[in-house]
N, C-alpha and C positions, 0 to 999 in steps of 0.2 A: 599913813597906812591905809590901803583901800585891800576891802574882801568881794570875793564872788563866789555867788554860788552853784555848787558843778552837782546839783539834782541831789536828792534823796536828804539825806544830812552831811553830802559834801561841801568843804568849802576850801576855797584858795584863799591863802593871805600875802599881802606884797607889802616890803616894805625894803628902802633905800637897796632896788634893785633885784633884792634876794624876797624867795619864799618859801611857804609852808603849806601842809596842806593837812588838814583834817575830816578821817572818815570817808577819806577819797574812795570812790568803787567805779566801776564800768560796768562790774554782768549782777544783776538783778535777779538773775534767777533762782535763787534758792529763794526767793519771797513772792515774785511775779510768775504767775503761771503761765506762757507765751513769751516771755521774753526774750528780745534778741538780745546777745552782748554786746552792750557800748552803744545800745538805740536810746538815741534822745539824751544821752549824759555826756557832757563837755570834758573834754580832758583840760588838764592845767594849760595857763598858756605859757609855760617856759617849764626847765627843768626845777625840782625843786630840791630842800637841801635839808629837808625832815620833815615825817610824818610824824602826826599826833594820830590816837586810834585811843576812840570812848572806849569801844568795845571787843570783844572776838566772836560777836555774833557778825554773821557774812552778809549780810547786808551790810555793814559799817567797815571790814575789814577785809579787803579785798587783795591781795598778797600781788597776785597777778600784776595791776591795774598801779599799784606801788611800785611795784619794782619798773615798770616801763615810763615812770616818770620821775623817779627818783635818782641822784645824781649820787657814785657811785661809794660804797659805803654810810651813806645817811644816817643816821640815826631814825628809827621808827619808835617810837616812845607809845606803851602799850600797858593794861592794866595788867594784874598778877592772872597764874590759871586758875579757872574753873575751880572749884572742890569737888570731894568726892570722885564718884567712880566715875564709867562713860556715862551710864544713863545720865545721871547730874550734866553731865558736860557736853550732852548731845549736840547740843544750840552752839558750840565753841570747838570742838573738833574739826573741821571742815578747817577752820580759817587757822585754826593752829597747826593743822598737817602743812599747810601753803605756806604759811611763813616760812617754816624750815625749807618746803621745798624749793623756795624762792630765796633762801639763803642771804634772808636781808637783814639787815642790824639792828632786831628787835633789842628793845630794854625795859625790861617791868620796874615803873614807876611807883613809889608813894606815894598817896594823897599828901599834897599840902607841899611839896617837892618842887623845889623851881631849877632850870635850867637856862643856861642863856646859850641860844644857837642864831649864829650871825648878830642879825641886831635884834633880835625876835627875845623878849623873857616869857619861858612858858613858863605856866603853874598847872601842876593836877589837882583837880577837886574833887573830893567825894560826893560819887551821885549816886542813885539806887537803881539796881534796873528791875524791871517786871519780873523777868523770870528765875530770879536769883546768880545770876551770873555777875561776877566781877564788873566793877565798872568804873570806869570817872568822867568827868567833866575836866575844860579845859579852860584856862583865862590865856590871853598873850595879850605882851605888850610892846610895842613900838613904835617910838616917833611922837611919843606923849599922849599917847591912845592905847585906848584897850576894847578887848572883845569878850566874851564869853559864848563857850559853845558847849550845848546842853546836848549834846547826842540825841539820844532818848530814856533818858530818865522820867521816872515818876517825880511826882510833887513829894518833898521831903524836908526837913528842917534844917537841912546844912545851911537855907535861902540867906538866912540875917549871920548865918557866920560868916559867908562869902560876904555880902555886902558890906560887913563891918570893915574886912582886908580889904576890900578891892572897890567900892564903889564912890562913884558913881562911871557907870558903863557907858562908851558912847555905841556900842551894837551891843546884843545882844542874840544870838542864834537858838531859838529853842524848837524842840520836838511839838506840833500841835493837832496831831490826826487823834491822840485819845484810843491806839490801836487795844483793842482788848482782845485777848491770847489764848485760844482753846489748843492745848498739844498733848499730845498723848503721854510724855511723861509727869506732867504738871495734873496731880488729880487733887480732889474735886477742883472743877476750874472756877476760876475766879470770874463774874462779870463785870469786871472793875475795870479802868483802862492801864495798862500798863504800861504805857510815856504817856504825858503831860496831852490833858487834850486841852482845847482854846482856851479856856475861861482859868484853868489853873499856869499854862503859860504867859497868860495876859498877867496873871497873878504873881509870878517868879519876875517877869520883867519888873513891875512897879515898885518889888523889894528891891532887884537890884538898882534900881534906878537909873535904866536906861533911856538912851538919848533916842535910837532906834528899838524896835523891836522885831526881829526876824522872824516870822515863824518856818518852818521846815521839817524835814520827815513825813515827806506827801507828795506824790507826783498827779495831781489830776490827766486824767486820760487817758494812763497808762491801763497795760494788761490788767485783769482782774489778779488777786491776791490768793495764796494758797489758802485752803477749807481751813478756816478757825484763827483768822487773822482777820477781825473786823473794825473798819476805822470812819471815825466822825465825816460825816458826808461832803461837808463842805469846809474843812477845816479854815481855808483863807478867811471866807467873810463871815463865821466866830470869830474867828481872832482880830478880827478888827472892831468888829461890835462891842468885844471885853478890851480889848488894848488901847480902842480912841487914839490920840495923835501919837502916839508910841509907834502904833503897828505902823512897818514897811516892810511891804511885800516884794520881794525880791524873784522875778522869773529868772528861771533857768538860767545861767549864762549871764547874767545881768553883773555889772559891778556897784560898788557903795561904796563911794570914797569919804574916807571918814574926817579928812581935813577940809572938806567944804563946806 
């Protein structure tokens, strides 16, 4: 099994020919202020044959961007909706309108629910997100390797339940920018970070006991970010400084073949 990573918290996974893809996106713009669509983010390099999606915030869940590389009826494998009304679900309408409009073969998942697509076994994991929206994480396994992919989740206690099922990891993909979140429906706002900043991803790697450690969810030198999205400066070299021989930093485009 080898992964690459396609910008932001996307990733491609290959395995005996066939792939997947997780949190795939191309337009940034509901996050990046100046953003062009599809600047600087890699598309898949083949068709693929299921989306995994942490989330239905539109940074992570891109409808569009799925459907132009996803091979035809896929399975898109996706957490439950939102609760509550719109206000609650502000952050998650946008990417719920597109799915339907894009008419692609979502399916809401339960945590802890495995699935086998080709050779691929996925698991959902329960993760937390900042701003209270539905969420999971995701393990897959193939070819006697496994990965896990933390979208962007907060630091949470499910770490040593995962680990007990599934470890020891040989990647491990986690959120490390530490973004903390002022939005207008979220009052009083929190100074906290709402996904994993370095030193707590350095932290979720060494419980699961991975071989690698990715961090992700950060594009250096990109557009500035919308007003009340603000994320750890230099998240790469934290996370290396807390991760030691764990951390591999993965550029854009880059692959990591996990049998070598």
């Amino acid at each position: 099994m080898r992964t690459r990573r396609l910008g932001w918290a996307g990733l491609e996974i290959e395995a005996d020919g066939e792939r997947l893809v997780i949190d795939y996106v191309r337009d940034l713009s509901p996050l990046f202020t100046g953003w062009r669509s599809g600047d600087r983010l890699p598309a898949p390099s083949g068709t693929a044959g299921a989306a995994l999606v942490t989330h239905l915030h539109r940074d992570h869940t891109d409808a569009a961007a799925l459907a132009g590389v996803l091979a035809p009826g896929a399975p898109v494998l996706r957490p439950a909706p939102g609760h509550g009304d719109d206000v609650d679900n502000v952050t998650t309408l946008q990417a719920e309108r597109e799915l339907a409009l894009h008419r692609l073969a979502a399916e809401v998942v339960d945590p802890w629910s495995t699935r086998e697509i080709g050779p691929f076994l996925v698991t959902a994991i329960p993760a937390v997100d900042g701003l209270g929206d539905p969420q999971l994480n995701w393990v897959v396994q193939a070819d006697g390797q496994r990965i896990f992919h933390g979208g962007d989740t907060m630091f949470h206690g499910y770490w040593w339940l995962i680990a007990r099922r599934f470890s020891p990891f040989d990647a491990v993909f986690l959120p490390a920018n530490g973004a903390v979140v002022d939005a207008p429906h979220l009052r009083p706002p929190s100074p906290l970070p709402a996904a994993l900043d370095p030193r707590q991803a350095a932290a979720a790697a060494e419980i699961l006991d991975a071989r690698y450690a990715v961090p992700m969810h950060y594009e250096p030198g990109q557009p500035d970010k919308i007003a009340g999205y603000v994320e750890v400066a230099d998240p790469e070299k934290e996370f290396r400084a807390h991760a030691g021989q764990r951390a591999h930093v993965l550029a854009v485009g880059e692959w990591l073949d996990l049998a070598a």
